[in-house]
C-alpha positions in Angstrom: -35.3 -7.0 -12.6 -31.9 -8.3 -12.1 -28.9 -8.2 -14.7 -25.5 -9.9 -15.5 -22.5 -7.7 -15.6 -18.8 -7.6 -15.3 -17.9 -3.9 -13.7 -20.4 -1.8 -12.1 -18.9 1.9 -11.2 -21.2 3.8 -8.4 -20.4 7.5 -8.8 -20.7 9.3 -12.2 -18.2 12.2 -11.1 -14.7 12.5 -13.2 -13.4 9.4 -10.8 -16.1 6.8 -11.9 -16.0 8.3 -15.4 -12.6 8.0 -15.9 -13.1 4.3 -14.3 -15.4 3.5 -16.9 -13.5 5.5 -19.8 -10.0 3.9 -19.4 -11.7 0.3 -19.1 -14.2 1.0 -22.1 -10.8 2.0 -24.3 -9.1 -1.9 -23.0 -12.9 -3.5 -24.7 -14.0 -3.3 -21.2 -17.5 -2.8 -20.1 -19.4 -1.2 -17.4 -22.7 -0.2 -15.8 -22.0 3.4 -14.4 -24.9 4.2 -11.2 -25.7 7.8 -10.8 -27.7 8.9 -7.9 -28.8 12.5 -9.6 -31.4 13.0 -12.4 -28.3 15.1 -14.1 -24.5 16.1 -13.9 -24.4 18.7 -11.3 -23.2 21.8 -12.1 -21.8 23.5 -8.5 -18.7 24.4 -6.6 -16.3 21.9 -6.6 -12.7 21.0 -7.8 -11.3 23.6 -10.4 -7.3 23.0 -10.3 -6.1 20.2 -13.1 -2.2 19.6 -12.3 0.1 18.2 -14.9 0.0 14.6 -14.7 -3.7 14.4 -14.4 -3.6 16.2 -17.8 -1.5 13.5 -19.2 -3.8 11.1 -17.9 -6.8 12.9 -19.8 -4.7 13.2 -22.8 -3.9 9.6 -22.7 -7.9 9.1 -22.3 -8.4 10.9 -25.7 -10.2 14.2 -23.7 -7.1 16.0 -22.6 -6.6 18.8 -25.5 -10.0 19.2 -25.6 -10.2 20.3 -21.7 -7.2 22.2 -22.0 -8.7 24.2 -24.4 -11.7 25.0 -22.0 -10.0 26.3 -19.0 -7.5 29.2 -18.2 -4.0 27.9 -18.4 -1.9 28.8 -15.4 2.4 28.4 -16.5 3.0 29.7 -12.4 1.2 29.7 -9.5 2.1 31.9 -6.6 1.8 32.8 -2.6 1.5 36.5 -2.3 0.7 39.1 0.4 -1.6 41.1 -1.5 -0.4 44.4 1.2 2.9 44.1 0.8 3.4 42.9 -3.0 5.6 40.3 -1.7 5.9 36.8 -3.5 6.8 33.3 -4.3 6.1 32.7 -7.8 6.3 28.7 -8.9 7.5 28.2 -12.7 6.3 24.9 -14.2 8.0 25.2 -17.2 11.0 23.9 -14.8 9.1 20.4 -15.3 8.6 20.8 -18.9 10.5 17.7 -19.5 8.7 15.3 -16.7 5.0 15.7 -18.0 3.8 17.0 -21.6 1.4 20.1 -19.6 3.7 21.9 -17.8 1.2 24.0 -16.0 -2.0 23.7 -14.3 -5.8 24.4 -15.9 -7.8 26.2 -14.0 -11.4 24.8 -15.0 -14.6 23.9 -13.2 -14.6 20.2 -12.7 -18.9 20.0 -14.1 -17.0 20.7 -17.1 -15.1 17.9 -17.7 -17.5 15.7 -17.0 -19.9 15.8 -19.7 -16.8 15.8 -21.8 -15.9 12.5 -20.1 -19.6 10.8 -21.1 -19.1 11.6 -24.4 -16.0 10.0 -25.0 -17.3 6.6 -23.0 -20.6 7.0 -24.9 -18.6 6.9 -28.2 -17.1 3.6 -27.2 -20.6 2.2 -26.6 -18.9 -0.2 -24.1 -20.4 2.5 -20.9 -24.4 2.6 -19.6 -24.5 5.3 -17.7 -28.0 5.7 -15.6 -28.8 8.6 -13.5 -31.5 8.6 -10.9 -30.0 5.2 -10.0 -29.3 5.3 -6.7 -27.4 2.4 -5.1 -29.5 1.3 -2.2 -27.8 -2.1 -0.5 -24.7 -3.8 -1.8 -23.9 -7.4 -1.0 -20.1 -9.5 -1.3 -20.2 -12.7 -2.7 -17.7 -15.2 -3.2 -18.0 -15.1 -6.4 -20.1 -11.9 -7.0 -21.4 -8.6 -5.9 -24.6 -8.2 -5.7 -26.0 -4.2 -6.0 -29.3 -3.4 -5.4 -30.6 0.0 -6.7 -33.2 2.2 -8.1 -33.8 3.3 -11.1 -36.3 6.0 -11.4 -38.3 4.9 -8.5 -38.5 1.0 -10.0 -36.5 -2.0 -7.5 -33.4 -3.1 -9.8 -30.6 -6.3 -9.6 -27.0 -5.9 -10.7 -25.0 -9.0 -10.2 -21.5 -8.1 -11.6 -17.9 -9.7 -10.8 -16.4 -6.1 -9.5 -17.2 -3.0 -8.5 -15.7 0.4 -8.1 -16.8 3.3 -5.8 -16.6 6.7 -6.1 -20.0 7.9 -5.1 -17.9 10.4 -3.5 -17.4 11.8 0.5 -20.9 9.9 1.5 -19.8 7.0 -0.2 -22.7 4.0 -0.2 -20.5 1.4 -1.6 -17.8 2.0 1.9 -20.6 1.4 4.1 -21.4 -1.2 2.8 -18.0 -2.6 2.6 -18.1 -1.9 6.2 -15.2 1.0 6.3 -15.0 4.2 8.1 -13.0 7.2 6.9 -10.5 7.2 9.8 -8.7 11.0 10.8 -10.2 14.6 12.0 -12.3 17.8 10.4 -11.5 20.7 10.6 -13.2 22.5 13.4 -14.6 25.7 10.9 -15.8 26.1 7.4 -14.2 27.5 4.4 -15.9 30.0 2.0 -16.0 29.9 -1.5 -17.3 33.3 -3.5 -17.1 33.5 -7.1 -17.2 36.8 -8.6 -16.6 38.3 -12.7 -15.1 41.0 -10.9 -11.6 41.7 -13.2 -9.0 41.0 -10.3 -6.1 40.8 -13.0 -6.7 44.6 -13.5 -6.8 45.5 -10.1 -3.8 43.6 -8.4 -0.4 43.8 -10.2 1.3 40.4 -11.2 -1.7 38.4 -10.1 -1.6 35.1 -11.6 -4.2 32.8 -12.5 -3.6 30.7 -9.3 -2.6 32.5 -6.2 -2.7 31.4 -2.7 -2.7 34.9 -0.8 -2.9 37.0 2.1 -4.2 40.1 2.7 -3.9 42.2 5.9 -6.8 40.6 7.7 -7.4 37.2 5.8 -5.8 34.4 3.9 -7.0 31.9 1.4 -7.0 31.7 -2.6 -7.8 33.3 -5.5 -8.4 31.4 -9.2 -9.0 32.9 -12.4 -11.4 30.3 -14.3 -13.1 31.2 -17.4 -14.9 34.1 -17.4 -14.9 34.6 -13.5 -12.4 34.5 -10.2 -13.3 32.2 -8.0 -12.1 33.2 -4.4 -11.8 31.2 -1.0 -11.1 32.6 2.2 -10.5 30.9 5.6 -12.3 32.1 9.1 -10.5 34.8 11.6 -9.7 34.1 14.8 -12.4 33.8 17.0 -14.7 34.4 14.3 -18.2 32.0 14.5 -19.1 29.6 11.1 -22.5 31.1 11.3 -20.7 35.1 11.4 -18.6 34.1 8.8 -20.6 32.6 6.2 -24.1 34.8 6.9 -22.6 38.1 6.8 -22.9 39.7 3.6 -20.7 42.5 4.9 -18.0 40.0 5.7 -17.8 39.2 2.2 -17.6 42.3 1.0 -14.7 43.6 3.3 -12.7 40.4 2.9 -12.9 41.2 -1.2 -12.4 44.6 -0.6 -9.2 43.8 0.9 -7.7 42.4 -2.1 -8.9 44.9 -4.8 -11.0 47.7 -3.6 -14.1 48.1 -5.9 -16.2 51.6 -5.1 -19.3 49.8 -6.8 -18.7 46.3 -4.8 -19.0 42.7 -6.4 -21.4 41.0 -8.6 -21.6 37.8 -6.3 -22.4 34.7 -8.7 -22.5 31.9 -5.5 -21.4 31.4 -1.9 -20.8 27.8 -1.0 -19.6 27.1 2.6 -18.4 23.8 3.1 -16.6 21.5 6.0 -13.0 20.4 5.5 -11.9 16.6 6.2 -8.8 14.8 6.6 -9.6 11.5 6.3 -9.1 7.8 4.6 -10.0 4.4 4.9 -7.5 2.0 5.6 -8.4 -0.2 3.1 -8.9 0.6 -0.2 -10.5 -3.2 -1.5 -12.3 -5.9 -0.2 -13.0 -8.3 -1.9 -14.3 -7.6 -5.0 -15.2 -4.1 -4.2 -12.6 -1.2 -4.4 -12.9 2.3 -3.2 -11.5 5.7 -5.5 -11.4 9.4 -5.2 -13.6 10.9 -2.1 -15.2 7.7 -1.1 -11.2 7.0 -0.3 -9.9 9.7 1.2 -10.4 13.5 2.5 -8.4 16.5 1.9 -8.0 20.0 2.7 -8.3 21.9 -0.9 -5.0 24.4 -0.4 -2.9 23.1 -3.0 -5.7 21.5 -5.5 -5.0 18.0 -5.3 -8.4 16.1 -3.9 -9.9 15.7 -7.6 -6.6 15.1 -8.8 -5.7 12.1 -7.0 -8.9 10.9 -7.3 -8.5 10.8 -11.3 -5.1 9.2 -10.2 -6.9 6.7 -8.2 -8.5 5.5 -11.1 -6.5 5.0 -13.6 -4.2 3.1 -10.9 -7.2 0.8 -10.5 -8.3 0.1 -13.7 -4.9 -0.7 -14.9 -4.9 -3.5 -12.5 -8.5 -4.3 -13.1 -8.0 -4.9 -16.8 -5.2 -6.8 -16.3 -7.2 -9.0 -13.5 -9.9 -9.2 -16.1 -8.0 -10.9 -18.6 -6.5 -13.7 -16.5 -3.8 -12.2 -13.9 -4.0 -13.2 -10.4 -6.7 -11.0 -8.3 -3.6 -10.3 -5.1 -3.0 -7.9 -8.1 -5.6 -5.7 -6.5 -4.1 -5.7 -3.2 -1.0 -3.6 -4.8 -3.4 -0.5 -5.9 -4.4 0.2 -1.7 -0.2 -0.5 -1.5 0.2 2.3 -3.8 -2.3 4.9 -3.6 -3.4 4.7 0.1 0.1 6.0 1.6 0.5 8.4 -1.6 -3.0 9.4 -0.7 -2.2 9.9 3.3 1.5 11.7 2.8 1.2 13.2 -0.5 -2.3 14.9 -0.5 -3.8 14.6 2.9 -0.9 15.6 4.8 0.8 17.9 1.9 -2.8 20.0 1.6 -2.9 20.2 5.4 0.6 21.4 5.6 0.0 24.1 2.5 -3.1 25.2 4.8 -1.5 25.2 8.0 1.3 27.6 6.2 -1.5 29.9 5.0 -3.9 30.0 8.1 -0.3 31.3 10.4 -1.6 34.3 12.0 2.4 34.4 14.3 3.7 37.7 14.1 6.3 38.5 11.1 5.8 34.7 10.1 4.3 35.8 6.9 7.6 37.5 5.8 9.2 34.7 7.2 7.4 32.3 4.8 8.0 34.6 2.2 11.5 34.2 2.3 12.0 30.9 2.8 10.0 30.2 -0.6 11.6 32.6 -2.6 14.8 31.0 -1.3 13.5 27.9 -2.9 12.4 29.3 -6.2 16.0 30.5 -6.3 17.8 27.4 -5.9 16.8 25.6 -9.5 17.2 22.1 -7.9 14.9 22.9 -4.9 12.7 25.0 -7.3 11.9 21.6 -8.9 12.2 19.5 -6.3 9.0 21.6 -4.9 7.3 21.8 -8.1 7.3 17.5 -8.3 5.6 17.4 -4.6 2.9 20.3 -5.3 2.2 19.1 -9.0 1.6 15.8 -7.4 4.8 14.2 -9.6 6.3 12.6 -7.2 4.0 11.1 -5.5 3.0 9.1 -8.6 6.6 8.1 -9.0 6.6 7.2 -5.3 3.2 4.9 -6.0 4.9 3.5 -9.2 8.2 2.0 -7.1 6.2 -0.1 -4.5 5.8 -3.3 -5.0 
């Protein structure tokens, strides 16, 4: 069975849905392949920053995810011991984005909120159990070979977008490698109902933390924390994410619970720095994950992958309706070095700063921050970088 198509997006996540979305609402449409029978619901992405919540607004979905998720006005670092903190205000930025705070939501969430806006267009097919199998470049087409519940199946379409995600299908076959290092240990991510908010005082909704022993992050998301914490020194991945007891202790160290934790899930994952150094060939084009790599401290991976595509598709509708293709070439001009200095490097730095074990460098840290948050200017000259502002305004000026 082989087909005639214009766009074909690999990857059903919030990347390839907003692809398909923001060209579905410019009368464009698009065959979206999804490898899973469903939309996952796990541990991923749960920090929405400003702009991408003007982007969502600007899709028609954005009021309606607000409203789902735990609105967080500051974010913090704190040393849960000592009581010591930075506290971010992002009401400092209230007049550089309409949501001048984060959302603190489980990305499975958005979504299924995302298919139901592109299936109101009717301009989006979206097929699960479709999993691209062999993708060939044309001259003048791309040819995508796939399944589709176990039957053989043809896509010929003029582009195609992925963002099937770390494992990406579509950049091996584009011939690309994600170029840069791991991290040599795992992270863990525990999420809990336990009520943190009434057990440590001026906890926020975000917090990026210490405690005596550990560092790492705590969330408040609806209807449960969600906490991450980053391996000791010396400690082994399979000591730190087997060890019931290490859980427990490291939890206990940031609010001391006599009847311990209901545990909802433990996810241990690896931790990349990576990105391609080309973000098109061709007709093909690479977004979100299948892009680039990121440490999570600071919550920007999903995020710039939602910026990654609406960059795109801009340039793709405009391609579309008669401009030159070398118009394609400026979206790897933009996003790649924003990508590299902005999210890769800014989320290793932000990690680096919480992982320093030096002694007295946490009170160190500490006080430069708060010398920061003091100074108005620098207070939102830091604000722009972390809410991933200025990197957009960065992308925006190259030409």
């Amino acid at each position: 069975m082989s087909e005639r198509l214009g766009v074909v997006i690999v990857g059903a996540g919030p990347v390839g849905l907003v692809s398909a979305l923001s060209l579905a609402r410019a009368g464009i449409p698009s065959v979206v392949l999804e490898a899973a029978d469903e939309f996952p619901i796990d541990l991923r992405a749960s920090t929405f920053h400003p702009p991408t919540l003007d982007m969502l607004t600007e899709l028609g979905v954005g009021e309606t995810f607000v409203a789902m998720g735990e609105k967080a006005p500051v974010w913090q670092i704190l040393d849960v011991e000592s009581g010591d903190r930075a506290v971010f205000d992002l009401s400092l930025i209230a007049d550089k984005t309409r949501h001048p705070f984060r959302i603190q939501c489980e990305q499975y969430k958005l979504t299924p909120l995302l298919h139901e806006a592109c299936q109101k267009t009717g301009l989006v097919d979206l097929r699960f159990s479709s999993p691209a199998r062999e993708i060939v470049q044309l001259s003048d087409e791309v040819v995508v070979r796939y399944d589709h519940r176990g039957e053989a199946r043809e896509i010929r379409a003029n582009w195609l977008i992925g963002s099937d995600g770390a494992h990406s299908v579509v950049r091996k076959c584009m011939g690309l490698q994600l170029e840069g290092d791991t991290y040599p240990s795992v992270t863990i991510l525990v999420t809990t109902p336990f009520p943190f908010d009434q057990h440590i005082p001026g906890v926020a909704a975000a917090n990026y933390l210490w405690t005596r022993t550990d560092s790492g992050s705590l969330f408040k998301l609806p209807g449960e924390w969600r906490a991450t914490f980053y391996p000791r020194e010396g400690e082994t991945d399979d000591e730190f994410m087997l060890a019931p007891d290490a859980i427990n202790e490291r939890l206990q160290a940031l609010a001391p619970s006599l009847s311990g934790y209901d545990i909802r899930e433990i996810r241990a994952y690896k931790i990349h720095k990576r990105i391609v150094p080309n973000y098109r060939i061709g007709r093909m084009m690479l977004a979100g994950d299948a892009a680039h790599l990121n440490a999570p401290t600071g919550g920007m991976g999903m995020n710039g992958g939602i910026h990654d595509a609406m960059n795109l598709t801009e340039k793709l509708i405009r391609v579309i309706r008669g401009a030159s293709q070398d118009l394609l070439d400026l979206y790897t001009r933009q996003r790649r070095p924003i990508s590299y200095e902005e999210i890769i490097q800014q989320a290793d730095a932000n990690r680096k700063r919480m992982e320093d074990r030096a002694p007295g460098r946490r009170a160190e840290i500490l006080a430069n921050l708060k010398s920061i948050t003091a100074d108005r200017d620098k207070h939102i000259a830091w604000l722009m970088k972390s809410s991933m502002l200025e990197g957009l305004s960065r992308a925006a000026a190259i030409e």
